[in-house]
N, C-alpha and C positions, 0 to 999 in steps of 0.2 A: 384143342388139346395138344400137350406138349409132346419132344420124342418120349420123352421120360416117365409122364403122364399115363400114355398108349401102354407103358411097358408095366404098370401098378395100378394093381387090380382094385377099382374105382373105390369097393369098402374100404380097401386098404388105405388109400388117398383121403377117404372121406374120417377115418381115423385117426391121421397123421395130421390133417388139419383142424380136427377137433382138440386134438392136444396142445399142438399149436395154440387155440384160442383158449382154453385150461388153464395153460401155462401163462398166458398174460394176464389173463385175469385173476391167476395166483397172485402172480407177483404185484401187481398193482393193487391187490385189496392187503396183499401183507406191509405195503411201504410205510413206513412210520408216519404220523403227523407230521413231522419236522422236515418231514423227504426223506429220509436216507432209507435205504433197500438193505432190510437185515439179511445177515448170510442164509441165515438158515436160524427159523424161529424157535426149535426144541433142541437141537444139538450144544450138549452140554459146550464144548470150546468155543462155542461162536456164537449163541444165542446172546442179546444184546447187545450185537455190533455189527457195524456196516466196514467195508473196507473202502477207500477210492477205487482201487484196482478193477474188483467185482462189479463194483455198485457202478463202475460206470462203464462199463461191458455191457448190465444189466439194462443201465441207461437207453444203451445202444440200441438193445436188441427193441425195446421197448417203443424206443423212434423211433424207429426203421417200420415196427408194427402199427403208427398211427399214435401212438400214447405220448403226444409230444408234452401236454400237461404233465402229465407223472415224470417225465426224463427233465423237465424242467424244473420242479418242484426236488429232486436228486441234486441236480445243478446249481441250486439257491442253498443246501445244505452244502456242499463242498463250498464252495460261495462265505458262507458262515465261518466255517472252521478253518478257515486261509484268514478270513479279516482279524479275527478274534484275536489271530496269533499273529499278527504282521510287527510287532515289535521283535517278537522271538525272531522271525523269518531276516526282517533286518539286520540281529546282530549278528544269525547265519551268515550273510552274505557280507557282510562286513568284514569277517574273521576270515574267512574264506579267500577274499580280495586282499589281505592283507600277510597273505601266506602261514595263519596261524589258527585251519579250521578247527571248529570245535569236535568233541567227540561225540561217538556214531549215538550217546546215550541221549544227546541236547537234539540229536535231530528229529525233524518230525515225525510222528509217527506212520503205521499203514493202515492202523486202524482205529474208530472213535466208536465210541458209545452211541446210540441211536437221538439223544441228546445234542452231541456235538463235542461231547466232555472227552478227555481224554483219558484212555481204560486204566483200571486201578489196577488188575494182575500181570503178572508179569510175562511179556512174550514179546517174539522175535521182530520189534518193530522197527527197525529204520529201514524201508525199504524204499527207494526212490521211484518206482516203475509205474505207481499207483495215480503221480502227480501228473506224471508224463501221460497216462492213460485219459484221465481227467480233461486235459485241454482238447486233446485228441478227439473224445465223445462230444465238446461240449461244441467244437467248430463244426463236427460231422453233424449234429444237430441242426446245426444252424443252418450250413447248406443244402440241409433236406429239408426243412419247408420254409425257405425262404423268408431267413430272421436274419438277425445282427447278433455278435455278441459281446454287445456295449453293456448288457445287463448284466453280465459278470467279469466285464473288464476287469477293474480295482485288484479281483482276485485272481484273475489271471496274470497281470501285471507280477504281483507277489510269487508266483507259482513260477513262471518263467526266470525272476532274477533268482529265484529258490534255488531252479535247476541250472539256470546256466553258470550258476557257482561253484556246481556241486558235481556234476554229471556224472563224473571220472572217478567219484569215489567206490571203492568196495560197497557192498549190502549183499544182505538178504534177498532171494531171488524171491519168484514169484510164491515157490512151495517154504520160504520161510529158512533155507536154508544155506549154504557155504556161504556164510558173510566176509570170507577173506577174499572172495574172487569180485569180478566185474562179472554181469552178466551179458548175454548178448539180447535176450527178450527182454532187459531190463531197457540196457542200450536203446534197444528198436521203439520201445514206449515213450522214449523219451523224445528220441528223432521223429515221432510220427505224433506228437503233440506238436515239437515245435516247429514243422512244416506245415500241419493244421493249423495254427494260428499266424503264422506268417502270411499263409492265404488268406487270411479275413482283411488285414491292410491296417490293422487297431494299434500297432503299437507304436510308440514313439521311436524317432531315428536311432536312440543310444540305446532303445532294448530291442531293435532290431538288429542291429550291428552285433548286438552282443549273441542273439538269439541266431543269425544267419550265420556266425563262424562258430557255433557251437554244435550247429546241426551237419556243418558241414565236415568239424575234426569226428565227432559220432560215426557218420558213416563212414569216413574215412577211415576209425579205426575198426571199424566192425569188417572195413571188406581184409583188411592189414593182418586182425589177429583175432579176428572173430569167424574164419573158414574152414571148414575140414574137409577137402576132398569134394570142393566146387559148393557144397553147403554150410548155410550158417553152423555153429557150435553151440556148444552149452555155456560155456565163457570164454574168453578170450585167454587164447593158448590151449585151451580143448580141442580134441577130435570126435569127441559125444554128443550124442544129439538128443536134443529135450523137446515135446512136444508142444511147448509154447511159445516154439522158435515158428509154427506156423501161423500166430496170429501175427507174426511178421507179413506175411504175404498177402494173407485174408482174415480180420478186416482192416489190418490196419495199413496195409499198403506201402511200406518200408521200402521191400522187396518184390513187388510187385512178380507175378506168376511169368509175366513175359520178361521177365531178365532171366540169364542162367540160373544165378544162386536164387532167386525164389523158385524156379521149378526144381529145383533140382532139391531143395529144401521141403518142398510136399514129397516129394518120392522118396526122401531120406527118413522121414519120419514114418511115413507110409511102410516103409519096409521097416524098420526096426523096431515099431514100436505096435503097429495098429495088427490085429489078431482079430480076422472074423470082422471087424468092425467097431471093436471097440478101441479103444487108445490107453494105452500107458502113457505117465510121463516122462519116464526116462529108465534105465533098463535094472539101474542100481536103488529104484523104488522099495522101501520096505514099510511105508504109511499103510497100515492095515492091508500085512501082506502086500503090499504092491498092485492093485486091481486098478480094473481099466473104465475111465473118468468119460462121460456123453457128453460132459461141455467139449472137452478136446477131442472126440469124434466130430461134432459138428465145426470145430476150429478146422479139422483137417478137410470135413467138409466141402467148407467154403474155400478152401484149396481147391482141391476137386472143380470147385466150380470155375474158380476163378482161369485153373488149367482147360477150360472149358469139357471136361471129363462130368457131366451131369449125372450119367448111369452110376457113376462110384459116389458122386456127394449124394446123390436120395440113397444108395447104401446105408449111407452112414449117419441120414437120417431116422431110415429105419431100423437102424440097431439103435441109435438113442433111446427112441421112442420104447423099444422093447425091453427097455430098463426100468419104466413105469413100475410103481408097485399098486397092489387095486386101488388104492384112492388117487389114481392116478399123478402120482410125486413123483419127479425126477430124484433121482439120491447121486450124491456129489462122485461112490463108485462103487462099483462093483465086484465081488471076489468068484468070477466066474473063470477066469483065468488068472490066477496068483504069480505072481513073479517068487514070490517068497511065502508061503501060506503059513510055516512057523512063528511068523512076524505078527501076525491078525489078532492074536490073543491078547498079548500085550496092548495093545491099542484099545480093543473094545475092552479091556479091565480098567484104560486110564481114564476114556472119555466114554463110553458106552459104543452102542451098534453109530453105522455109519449114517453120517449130515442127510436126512432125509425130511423134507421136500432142500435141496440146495436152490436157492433161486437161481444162483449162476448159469445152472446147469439150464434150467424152464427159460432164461433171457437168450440161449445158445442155438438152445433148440428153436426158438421162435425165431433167429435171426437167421436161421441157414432154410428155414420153413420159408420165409418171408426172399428170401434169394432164389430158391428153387419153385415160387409162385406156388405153395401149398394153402397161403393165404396172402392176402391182399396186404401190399405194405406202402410206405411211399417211399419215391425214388429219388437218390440223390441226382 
């Protein structure tokens, strides 16, 4: 038994890991035929759609817990919807090298229909951070049980000259919103894909070259214009801090917890954002009222852990968990501390009550579960 272990009281432990295995087995019986991991299966704005971003988070959490079939079978759908479009993706990076990119409306999208198809309503889609995410999962994959990934080379291939065309443009953050800035968790998605794949040894000289100076100006500008006060920022030229600046640290290892700016980037968020345990994503929130999200408690979690600070990530495990509703669903948040609770009404008149079971949240929870040995995972 762990320090941590000793310190949670065994029901409670044996709770926290039954959720844990709930939650995978959620999400793995909801995955589409096709692979892709819908957001959330009743939530009127997202129900029949997968995003890269989520879906391979979801991926993640889901490898990490042994489900390397389903994060693979995710993997062959992102796989699909990069080949499909590899004409499109080519005259991207054509225009792009030729000093005369197309606009943010030609670019790919964040999110596809559980199909593959691209969604017929209209929303906040060019987001770049989702592709970066993608390689990211699909190498970390790889080197946790001991695969190649030659079986999704072709599409990787396309993904990387996608992004190393493109990195440096504005978008849509991760919450779909200030598409005039750069973001820095956009940034970090992007740098921690293509460090991920450069460690596998797959690509050819000329999209290495292109791939190793592009990863290299990324962090360079992130540490340049992407700092506030020794921590990351919300974009570059900010002094704000967004709570998806910690899957920079944990899991995706950008900023790793032993450099300055990744500690100091858990304790930045930790203090400004996290309340009891739960996590907001940033302070100027007004998405249904502004309430605070279990996937990014367990994001900060794995901070926690990564600072080697255990006692605070099973915290923050166990406030996820206490989000459950009785049929035990994670929901994407909660209005138990509002930033803005005038703001809540509007939302649930536009889309109804809030994303509940979110898988994001059930793949968070199992991958910070699966870190703090609540249950059995394999290691990279």
């Amino acid at each position: 038994m762990t320090d941590v272990e000793s310190r949670v009281d065994s029901d409670e432990l044996a709770g926290l890991a039954e959720l844990a295995r709930t939650s995978l087995e959620l999400i793995v019986g909801l995955q589409d035929e096709a692979g892709a991991y819908p957001a959330s299966p009743t939530f009127s704005a997202y129900r029949g759609y997968s995003w890269f971003r989520d879906g391979s988070f979801i991926a993640d959490g889901v490898s990490a817990a042994g489900g390397a079939a389903s994060a693979e079978r995710f993997f062959d759908w992102c796989s699909g919807i990069l080949l499909a479009r590899s004409s499109e993706i080519a005259s991207i990076v054509d225009a792009a090298r030729a000093g005369r990119p197309v606009a943010d409306s030609a670019m790919l999208g964040t999110r596809f229909t559980l199909d593959g198809a691209d969604g017929a309503d209209e929303w906040w889609d060019f987001q770049l951070d989702g592709y970066g995410t993608w390689l990211w999962a699909v190498a970390a994959h790889a080197r946790r049980h001991g695969r190649t990934v030659e079986r999704w080379l072709p599409a990787i291939e396309l993904t990387v000259d996608y992004l190393a065309s493109s990195w440096d443009r504005p978008c849509f953050d991760w919450w779909e919103e200030h598409a005039d800035h750069v973001h820095v968790s956009t940034l970090g998605c992007i740098s921690a894909g293509f460090r991920s794949i450069l460690a596998e040894h797959v690509l050819d000289v000329d999209r290495r070259s292109r791939v190793e100076s592009a990863a290299d100006a990324i962090n360079a500008l992130i540490r340049s214009g992407g700092t506030a006060r020794g921590h990351l920022a919300k974009w570059l030229g900010s002094t704000e801090v967004d709570a998806s600046l910690a899957a920079l640290v944990s899991p995706l290892g950008v900023f790793p917890a032993t450099e300055p700016v990744g500690a100091a980037t858990v304790k930045a968020v930790d203090s400004a954002l996290n309340v009891g345990g739960g996590v907001h994503r940033y302070l100027d929130d007004t998405f249904y009222g502004g309430g605070q999200w279990p996937l990014l408690s367990c994001m900060l979690g794995l901070g926690f852990e990564a600072l080697g600070d255990r006692s605070r990530a099973m915290a923050q495990l166990r406030w996820a968990a206490s989000t459950a509703v009785a049929s035990g669903e994670l929901p994407e948040q909660v209005g138990d501390h509002l930033l803005f609770p005038e703001r809540r009404a509007e939302w649930v008149d536009r889309w109804g009550s809030v994303a509940t079971p979110l898988l994001w949240s059930h793949a968070m929870y199992v991958r910070l579960a699966v870190e703090l040995g609540v249950i059995e995972g394999v290691g990279e």
